[in-house]
ROGURO-614180 format. One record per residue (C-alpha): residue in three letters; x, y, z. Coordinates in steps of 0.1 Angstrom, whole numbers, plus 2048, in hexadecimal, padded with zeros to 3 digits. Layout:
N
ALAXYZ ...
END
This chain:
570
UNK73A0ADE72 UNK73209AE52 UNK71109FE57 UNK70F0C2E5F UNK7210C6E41 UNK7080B3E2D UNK6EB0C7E3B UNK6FB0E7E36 UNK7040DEE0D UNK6E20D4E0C UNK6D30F5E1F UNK6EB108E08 UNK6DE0F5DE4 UNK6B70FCDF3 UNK6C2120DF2 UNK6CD11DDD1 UNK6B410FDC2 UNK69A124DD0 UNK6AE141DC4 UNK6AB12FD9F UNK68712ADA7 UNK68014BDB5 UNK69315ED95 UNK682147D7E UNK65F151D88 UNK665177D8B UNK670173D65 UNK655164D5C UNK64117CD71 UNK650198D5F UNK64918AD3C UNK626186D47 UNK6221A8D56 UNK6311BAD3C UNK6201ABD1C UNK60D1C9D13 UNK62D1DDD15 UNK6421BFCFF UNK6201BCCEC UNK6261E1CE0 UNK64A1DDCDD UNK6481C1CC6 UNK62D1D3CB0 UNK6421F2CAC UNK64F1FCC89 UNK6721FEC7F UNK666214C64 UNK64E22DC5D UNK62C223C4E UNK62023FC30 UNK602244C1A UNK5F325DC0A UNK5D126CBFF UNK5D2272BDC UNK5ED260BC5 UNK5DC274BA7 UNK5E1299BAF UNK5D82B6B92 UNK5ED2D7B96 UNK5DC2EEBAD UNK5D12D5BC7 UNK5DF2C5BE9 UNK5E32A3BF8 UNK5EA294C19 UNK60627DC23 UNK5FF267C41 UNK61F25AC51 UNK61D242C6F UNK638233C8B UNK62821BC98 UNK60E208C89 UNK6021F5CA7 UNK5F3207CBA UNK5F721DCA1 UNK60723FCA5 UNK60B25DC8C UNK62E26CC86 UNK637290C8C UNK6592A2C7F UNK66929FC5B UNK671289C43 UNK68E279C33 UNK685271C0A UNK694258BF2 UNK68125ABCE UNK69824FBB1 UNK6B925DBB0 UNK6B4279BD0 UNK6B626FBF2 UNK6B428DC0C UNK69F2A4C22 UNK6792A3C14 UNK66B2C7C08 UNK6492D6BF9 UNK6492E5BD7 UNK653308BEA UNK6792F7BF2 UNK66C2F6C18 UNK6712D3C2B UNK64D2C4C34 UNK6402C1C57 UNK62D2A2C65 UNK6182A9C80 UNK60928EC90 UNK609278C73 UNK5FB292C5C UNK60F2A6C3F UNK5FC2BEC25 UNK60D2C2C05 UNK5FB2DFBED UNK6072D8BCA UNK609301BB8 UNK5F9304B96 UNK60C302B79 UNK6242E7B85 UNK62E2D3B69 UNK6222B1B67 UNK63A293B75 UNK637271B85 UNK649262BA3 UNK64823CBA1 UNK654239BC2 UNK65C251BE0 UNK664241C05 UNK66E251C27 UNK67F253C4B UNK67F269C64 UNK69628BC5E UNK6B0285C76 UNK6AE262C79 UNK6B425EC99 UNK6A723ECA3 UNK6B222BC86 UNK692225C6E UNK694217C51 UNK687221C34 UNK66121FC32 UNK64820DC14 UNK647221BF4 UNK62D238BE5 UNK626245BC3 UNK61926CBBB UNK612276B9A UNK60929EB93 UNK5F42A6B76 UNK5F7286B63 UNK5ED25FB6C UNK60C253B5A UNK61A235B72 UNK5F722FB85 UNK5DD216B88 UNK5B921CB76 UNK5A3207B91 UNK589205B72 UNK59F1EAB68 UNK59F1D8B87 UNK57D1DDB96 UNK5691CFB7A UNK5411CEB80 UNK5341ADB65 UNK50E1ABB64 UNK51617EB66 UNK513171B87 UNK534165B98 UNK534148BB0 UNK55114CBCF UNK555130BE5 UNK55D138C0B UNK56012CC30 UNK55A140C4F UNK57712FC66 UNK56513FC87 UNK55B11CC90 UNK566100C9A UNK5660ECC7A UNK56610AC62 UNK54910EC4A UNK54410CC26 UNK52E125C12 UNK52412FBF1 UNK51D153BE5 UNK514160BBF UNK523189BBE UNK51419BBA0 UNK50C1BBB8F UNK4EA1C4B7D UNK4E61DBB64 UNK4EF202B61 UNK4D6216B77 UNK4D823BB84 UNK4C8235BA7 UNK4BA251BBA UNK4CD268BA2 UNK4ED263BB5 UNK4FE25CB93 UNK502241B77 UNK50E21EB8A UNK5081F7B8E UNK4F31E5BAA UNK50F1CABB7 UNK4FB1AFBC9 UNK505191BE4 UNK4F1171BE5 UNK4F9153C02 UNK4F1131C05 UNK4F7135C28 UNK4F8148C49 UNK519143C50 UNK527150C2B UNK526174C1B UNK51E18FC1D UNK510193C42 UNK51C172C55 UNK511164C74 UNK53515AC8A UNK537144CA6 UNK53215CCBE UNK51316FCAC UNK503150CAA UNK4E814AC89 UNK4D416CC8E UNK4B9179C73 UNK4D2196C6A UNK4E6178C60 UNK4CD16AC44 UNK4CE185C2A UNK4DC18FC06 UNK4E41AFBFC UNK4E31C2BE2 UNK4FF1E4BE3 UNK4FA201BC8 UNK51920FBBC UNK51E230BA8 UNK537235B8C UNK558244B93 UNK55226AB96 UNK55E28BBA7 UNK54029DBB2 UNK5432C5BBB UNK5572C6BDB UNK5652A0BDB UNK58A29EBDF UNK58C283BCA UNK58226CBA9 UNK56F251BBD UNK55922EBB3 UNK540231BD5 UNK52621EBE6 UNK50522EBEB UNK4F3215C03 UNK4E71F2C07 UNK4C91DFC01 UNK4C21C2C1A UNK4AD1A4C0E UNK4A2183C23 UNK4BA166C14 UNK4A8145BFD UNK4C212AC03 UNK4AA110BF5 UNK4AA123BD1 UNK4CA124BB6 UNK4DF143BC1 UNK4D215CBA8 UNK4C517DBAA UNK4A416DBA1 UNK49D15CBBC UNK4BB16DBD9 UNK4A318EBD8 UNK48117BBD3 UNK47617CBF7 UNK4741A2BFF UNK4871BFC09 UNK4901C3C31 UNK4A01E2C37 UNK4BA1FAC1E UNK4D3214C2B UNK4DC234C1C UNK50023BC1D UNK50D261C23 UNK528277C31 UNK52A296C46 UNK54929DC34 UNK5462B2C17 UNK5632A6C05 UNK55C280C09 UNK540269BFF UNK534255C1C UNK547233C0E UNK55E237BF6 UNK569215BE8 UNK58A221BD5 UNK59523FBBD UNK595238B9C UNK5BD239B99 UNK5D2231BB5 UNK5FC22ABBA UNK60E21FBD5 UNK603223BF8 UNK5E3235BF3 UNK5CA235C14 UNK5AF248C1B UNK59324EC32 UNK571260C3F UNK56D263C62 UNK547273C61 UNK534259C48 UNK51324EC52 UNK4F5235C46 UNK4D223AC54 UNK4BC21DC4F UNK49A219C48 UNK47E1F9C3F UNK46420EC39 UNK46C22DC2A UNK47822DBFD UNK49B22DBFD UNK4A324BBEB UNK49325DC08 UNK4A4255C23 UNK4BC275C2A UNK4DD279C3E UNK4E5277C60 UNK4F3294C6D UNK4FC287C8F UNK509264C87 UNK531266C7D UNK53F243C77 UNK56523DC68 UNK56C22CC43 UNK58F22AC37 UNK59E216C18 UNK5C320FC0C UNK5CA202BEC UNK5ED1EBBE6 UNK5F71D5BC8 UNK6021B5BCE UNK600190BC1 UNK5E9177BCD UNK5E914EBC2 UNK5DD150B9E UNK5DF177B9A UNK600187B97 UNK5ED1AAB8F UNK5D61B0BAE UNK5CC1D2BC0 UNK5BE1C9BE1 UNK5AA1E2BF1 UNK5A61E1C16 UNK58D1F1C2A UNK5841FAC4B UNK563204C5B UNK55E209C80 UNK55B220C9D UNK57423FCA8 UNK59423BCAC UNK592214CA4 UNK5BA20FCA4 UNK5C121DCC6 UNK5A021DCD6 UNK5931F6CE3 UNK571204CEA UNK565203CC5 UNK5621E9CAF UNK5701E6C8B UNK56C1D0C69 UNK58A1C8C53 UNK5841BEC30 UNK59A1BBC15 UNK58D1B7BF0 UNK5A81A6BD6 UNK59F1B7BB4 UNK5B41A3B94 UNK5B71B7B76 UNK5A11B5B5B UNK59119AB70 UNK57D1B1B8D UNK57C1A0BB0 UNK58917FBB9 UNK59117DBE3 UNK57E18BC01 UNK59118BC22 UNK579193C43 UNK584199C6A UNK5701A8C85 UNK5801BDC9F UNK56D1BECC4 UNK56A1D7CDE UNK57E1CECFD UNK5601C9D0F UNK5551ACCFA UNK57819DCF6 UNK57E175CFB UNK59A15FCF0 UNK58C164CCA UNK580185CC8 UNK59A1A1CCD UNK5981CACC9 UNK5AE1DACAE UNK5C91E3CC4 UNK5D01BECD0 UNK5CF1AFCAE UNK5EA1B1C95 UNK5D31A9C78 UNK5BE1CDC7C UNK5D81E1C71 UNK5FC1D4C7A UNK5F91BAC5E UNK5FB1C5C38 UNK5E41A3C35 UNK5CB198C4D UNK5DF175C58 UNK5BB164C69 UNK59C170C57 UNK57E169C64 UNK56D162C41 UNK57E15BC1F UNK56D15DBFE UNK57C156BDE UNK571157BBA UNK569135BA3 UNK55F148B89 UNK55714FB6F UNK57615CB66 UNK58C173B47 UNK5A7163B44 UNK5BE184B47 UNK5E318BB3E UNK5E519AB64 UNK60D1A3B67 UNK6101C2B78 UNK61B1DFB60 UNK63F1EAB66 UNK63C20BB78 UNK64C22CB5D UNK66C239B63 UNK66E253B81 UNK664276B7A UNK66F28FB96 UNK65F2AEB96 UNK67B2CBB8B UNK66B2DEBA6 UNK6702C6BC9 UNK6832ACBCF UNK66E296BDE UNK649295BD5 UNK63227EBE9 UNK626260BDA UNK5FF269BD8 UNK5EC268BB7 UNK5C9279BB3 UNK5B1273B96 UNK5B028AB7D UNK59429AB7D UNK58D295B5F UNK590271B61 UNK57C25BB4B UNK55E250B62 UNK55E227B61 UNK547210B6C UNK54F207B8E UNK5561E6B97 UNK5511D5BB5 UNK5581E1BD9 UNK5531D3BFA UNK5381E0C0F UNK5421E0C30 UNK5271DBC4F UNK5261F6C61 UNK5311F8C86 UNK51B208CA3 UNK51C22CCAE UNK52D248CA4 UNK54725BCB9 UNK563270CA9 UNK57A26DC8F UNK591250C98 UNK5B224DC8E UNK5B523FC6A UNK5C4219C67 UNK5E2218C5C UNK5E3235C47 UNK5C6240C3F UNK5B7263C46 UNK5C227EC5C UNK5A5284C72 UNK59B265C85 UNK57B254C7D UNK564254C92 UNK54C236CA2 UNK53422AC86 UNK51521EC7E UNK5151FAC77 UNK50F1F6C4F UNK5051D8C45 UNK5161D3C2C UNK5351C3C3C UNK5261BAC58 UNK53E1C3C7A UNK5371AAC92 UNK54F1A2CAC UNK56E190CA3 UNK575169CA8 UNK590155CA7 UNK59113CC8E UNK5A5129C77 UNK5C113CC64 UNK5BF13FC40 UNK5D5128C2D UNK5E7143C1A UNK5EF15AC36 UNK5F5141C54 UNK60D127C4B UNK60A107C5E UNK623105C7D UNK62F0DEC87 UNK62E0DACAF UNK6200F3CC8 UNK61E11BCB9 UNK63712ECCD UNK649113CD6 UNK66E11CCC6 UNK684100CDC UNK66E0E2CD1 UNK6630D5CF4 UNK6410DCCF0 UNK6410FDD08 UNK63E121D00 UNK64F131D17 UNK66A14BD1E UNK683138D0F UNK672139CF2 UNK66E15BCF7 UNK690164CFA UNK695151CD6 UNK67C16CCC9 UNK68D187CD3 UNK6AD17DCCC UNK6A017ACA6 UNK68A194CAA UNK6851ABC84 UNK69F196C73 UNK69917BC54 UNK695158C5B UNK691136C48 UNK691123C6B UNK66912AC71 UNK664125C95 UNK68811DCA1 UNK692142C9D UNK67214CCA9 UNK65F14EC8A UNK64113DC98 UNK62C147C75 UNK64313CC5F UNK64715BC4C UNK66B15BC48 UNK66917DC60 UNK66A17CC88 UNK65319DC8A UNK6381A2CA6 UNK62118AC94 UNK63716FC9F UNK635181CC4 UNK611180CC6 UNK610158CBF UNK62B157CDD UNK61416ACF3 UNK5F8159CEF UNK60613ACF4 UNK619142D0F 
END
């Protein structure tokens, strides 16, 4: 009897623990199935994302606010808006007293003549109702008729005819690289009559550094063994251009001289390869715009139809436009304080193929250019984004990487430059914005400001010059907030040089260093669904734990950064 007892408990535990077992695995099998669904979930913004086109607008004209849900894959908004801008907080309305519609992450607001001249500091939204629960979304500054409260980029991008020595590494291999590159600026020049500017140049010491770097997975290719040098024109509105701009006008490519000093003597000594000309089948935009020459909070822009023809053989001033060739170019602009620089615009850009943000087909470049004031250029940020059908463990399209357009900083560059000098010693503290000026008209005016027409032309500093990506499609959706038609696939300019996007090293700044395994929240050197469930139990709150509340980045937020280091550990 004993024994059947015995055999029975131990038939009955058998069951038990299979049941354990059994539940265990279809967790686990569920958390694995379901990533891309989690993966979206984690990504998803509690608030709304806003810029807008112009923060300088003169009586008379319009601008466009860009408001976004979801930023990852990102997802434009449609209904109205909720304002808060100094003292009011209520339903948003245009200067007629009638509340603004979004439509698929789009708003035009027409400013009427003769409105009198104000500035609004700061101006954020939510959805009108609220039902889900937003909060309230990053500011933005407008200012109509006057640039009271804005930021002259003059001051910031600053063009010096003495060469400037960055230091960099390209962390795409395994022991990341070191490089040296001399940026510069020659003289005044009016090339091909586009308007008064400044050549800005790149010289390398090696294949792996900048501009146009090999990356583990290119390989060291002849593409890869060039300088450059990048005309820029003046800030200028031309007939028909919606805004005061400091643009690019092509790019010059020259085989490299790594045995001579890095000088423009020597970097351009051994012949000219091949230039691109840089235009736009959009009237209202140059081909690459590198910033307006005043800007506020949350601006973003972008050009869905730029192209650049190349040519070895022909002069450059001949080569024409491309009428069938529509790649996408979009810029944002944010202040913010960098080590050594609390006075910093950084200017991020994109260049890539249609629909970058959503569609995994394309491929994309992120740059982002730190500008210090009365200093000019002092950090280059660089990460490629593949298309899915090139994808490995290092290489990811936009839509599965957080750092394309999810992050406000790209956590993992691929290549980081950053100045030595020479330097100006500058005051650089940010200037207090002015009081709050609402307009006596509306309520709520949108935080864009557009350059005055008659804005003093200055001498434009430096700007990136993104690499352009491979064919054009249509318009794809702006990053982040940029414009309202979608850019379409692009022609790769070499100028940033899109290549397909490794994994490598984090930058020190962005990616702080995790003790133990990353994604492991429990300590015993697992990640796992336990230590899943610890993310989402601390998931969007505030943390000084790090990766015991699931805050695998150490940011001091558990966000769907920390989510993607669980997944792909898991």
């Amino acid at each position: 009897m004993s024994d059947t007892v015995s055999g029975e408990f131990r038939i009955s535990l058998s069951i038990i623990s299979l049941a354990i077992i059994t539940v265990g695995l279809l967790t686990t099998s569920y958390l694995v199935r379901n990533n891309q669904d989690i993966r979206k979930k984690a990504v998803i913004s509690t608030s709304l994302t806003v810029r807008v086109s112009k923060n300088f607008v003169l009586p008379g004209e319009s601008y466009n606010l860009y408001v976004f849900d979801q930023k990852s894959p990102q997802h434009g908004y449609t209904g109205q808006l909720e304002v808060q801008t100094g003292t009011y907080t209520g339903i948003w309305k245009d200067f007629s007293g009638n509340p603004v519609q979004v439509n698929n992450g789009v708003a035009v607001i027409n400013v009427p003549s003769g409105t009198a001249s104000f500035t609004t500091p700061s101006a954020r939204f939510r959805p009108y109702p609220n039902t889900y629960g937003f909060d309230w979304s990053n500011d933005i500054s407008q200012a109509v008729g006057t640039t009271t409260g804005l930021t002259d980029m003059a001051n910031y991008y600053k063009m010096p005819t003495s060469n400037i020595l960055f230091e960099g590494k390209n962390y795409t291999y395994s022991t990341p690289v070191s490089f040296k590159t001399v940026i510069g600026f020659e003289g005044a020049s009016n090339l091909c009559s586009l308007g008064n500017g400044q050549v800005m140049y790149f010289i390398k010491d090696k294949p792996e550094g900048y501009w146009g770097p090999s990356y583990s997975w290119t390989g060291i290719q002849s593409s890869h063994k060039r300088n450059l040098r990048w005309p820029l024109v003046n800030f200028t509105q031309k007939s028909g251009w919606y805004d005061n701009y400091l643009t690019a006008s092509g790019d010059i490519h020259y085989n490299y001289n790594p045995t001579k000093p890095l000088t423009p003597e020597y970097g351009f000594a051994l012949g000219q390869i091949v230039f691109h000309r840089y235009y736009s089948n959009n009237p209202s935009l140059p081909g690459y715009f590198l910033t307006p020459r005043y800007v506020g909070k949350g601006w973003g822009h972008s050009n869905a139809k730029q192209n650049a023809p190349a040519s070895a053989t022909l002069d450059y001033c001949s080569v024409g436009p491309d009428p069938n060739s529509n790649g996408t170019w979009a810029v944002h602009a944010d202040q913010m304080s960098i080590s050594g620089y609390s006075d910093t615009i950084r200017l991020r850009y994109y260049e890539g193929g249609a629909g970058f943000p959503t569609n995994d087909s394309v491929s994309v470049l992120r740059e982002d250019w730190y500008f210090a004031k009365n200093v000019g250029l002092v950090r280059i940020d660089v990460k490629n984004f593949c298309t899915k059908s090139t994808s490995n463990a290092y290489c990811k399209p936009c839509v599965e990487d957080p750092d394309c357009t999810y992050a406000e900083q790209i956590s993992a560059p691929h290549v980081r430059l950053t100045r030595t000098g020479p330097y100006v010693i500058p005051t650089n503290t940010p200037v207090p914005p002015p009081a709050t000026k609402t307009p006596t008209k509306t309520p709520s005016p949108l935080p864009p400001t557009l350059t005055p027409t008659k804005t003093p032309t200055k001498t434009p500093t430096k700007t990136p010059t993104p690499t352009k990506s491979p064919s054009p499609t249509k318009t794809p959706t702006p990053i982040l907030s940029i414009t309202p038609t979608p850019p379409p696939a692009f022609t790769p300019t070499p100028i940033l040089t899109l290549t397909p996007t490794p994994s490598f090293t984090p930058s020190p700044t962005l990616t702080p260093t995790i003790a133990g395994k990353p994604g492991d929240a429990n300590g015993d050197n697992k990640v796992d669904g336990i230590d899943y469930i610890v993310w989402l139990n601390h998931y969007n709150q505030t943390t000084t734990s790090g990766p015991l509340h699931g805050d695998f980045n150490n940011s001091g937020f558990v966000d769907g950064l920390d989510y993607i280091i669980w997944l792909n550990n898991y």
